[in-house]
N, C-alpha and C positions, 0 to 999 in steps of 0.2 A: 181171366180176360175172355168175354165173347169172340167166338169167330163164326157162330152161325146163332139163330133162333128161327126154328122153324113152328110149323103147327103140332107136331108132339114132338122134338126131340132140340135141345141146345148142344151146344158144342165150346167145352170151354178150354182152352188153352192151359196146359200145366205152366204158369207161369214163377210156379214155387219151387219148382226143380226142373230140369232137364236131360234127368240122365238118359233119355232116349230122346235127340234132336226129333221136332215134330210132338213130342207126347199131347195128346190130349184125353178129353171126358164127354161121351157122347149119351147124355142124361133125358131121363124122362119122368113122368110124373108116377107112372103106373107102381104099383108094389112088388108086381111078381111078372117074369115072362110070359105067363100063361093069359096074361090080360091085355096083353098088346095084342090089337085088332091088325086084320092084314094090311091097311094103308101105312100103319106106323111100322111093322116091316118093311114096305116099298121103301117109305121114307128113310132109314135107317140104312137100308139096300143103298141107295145112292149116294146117301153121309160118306157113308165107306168106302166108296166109290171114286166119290171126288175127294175123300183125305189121303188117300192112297196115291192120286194123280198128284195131287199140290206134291205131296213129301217128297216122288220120285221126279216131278222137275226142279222142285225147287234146291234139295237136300239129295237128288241120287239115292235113296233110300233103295234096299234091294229087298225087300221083303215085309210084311208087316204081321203084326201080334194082336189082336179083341182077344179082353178079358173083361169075362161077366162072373164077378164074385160080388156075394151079398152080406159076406158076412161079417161085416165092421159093423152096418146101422145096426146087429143085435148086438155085437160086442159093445159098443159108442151109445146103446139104449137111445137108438134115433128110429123115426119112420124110415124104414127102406123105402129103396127106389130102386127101378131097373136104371144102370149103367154100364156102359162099357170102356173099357180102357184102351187108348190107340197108339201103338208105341212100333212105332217104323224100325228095322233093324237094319244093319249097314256093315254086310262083308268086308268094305273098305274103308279108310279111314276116309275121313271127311273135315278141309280144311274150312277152318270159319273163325273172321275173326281176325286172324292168326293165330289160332291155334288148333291143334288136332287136337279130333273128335276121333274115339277106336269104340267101338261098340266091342266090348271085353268079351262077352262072354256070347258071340252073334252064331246061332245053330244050338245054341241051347233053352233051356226054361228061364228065362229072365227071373222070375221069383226065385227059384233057387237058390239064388245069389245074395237076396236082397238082405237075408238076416244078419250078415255078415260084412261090419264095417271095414273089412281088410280083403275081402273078393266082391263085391257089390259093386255095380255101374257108380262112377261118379260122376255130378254135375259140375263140367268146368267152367260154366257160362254163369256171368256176374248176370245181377237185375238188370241191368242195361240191352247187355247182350241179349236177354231173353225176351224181353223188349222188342227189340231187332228181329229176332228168329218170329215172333209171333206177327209183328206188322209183314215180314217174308212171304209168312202163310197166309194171311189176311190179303194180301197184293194179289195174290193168286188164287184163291176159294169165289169160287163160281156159285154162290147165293141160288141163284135163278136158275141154273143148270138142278138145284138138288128140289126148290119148291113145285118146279116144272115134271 
């Protein structure tokens, strides 16, 4: 699910899981970081900027995670692309829903976890729900604020 498109970089909503309320994909077209010109950092600079804001009014988010790994499109024998991953983290729990949200493993490496279906963050939010959490963030991302 879009939540922004700008002139180099979209933003898409992890709408297939949610184990970190907020998660998103901040994608571009480029192959490698070394090819991004400095406006698509400005640009990127204020992606960040304003996903950081949305998460922390919207979800209390106390801190957040960019991860730039490239190594699925050779594993997956895909064209890489430059992306980032945005995954807000939450010293406290966080009621939504009805139901608590605990960011498990929060001051640690989130990956570290992931290999592991019995310590690994889980998503406890139905398609609906995520649905809901995404129009949340959509209500609140200031478009204009990141093209400006």
């Amino acid at each position: 699910m879009q939540l922004y498109k700008g002139k180099y970089w979209e933003v898409v909503f992890v709408d297939w899981c949610q184990e970190f309320v907020g998660d998103c994909i901040i994608s571009s077209t480029k192959e490698s970081l070394s090819d991004l010109a400095s406006e698509e950092w400005v640009e990127l600079g204020k992606i960040e900027k304003e996903l950081e804001r949305v998460a922390k009014k919207v979800f209390n988010a106390t801190m957040f995670n960019f991860a730039c790994l490239m190594n699925n499109a050779y594993r997956d024998n895909e064209k890489p692309h430059v992306h980032f991953h945005f995954f807000p983290r939450y010293k406290n729990e966080l009621m939504l829903f009805d139901k608590v949200y605990k960011d498990r493993h929060f001051g640690y490496n989130f990956w570290k976890w992931s290999l592991s279906k019995f310590k690994r963050q889980k998503d406890i939010f139905t398609k609906e729900e995520r649905q809901k959490i995404f129009q949340m963030m959509q209500d609140e991302f200031d478009s204009n604020l990141v093209k400006n």
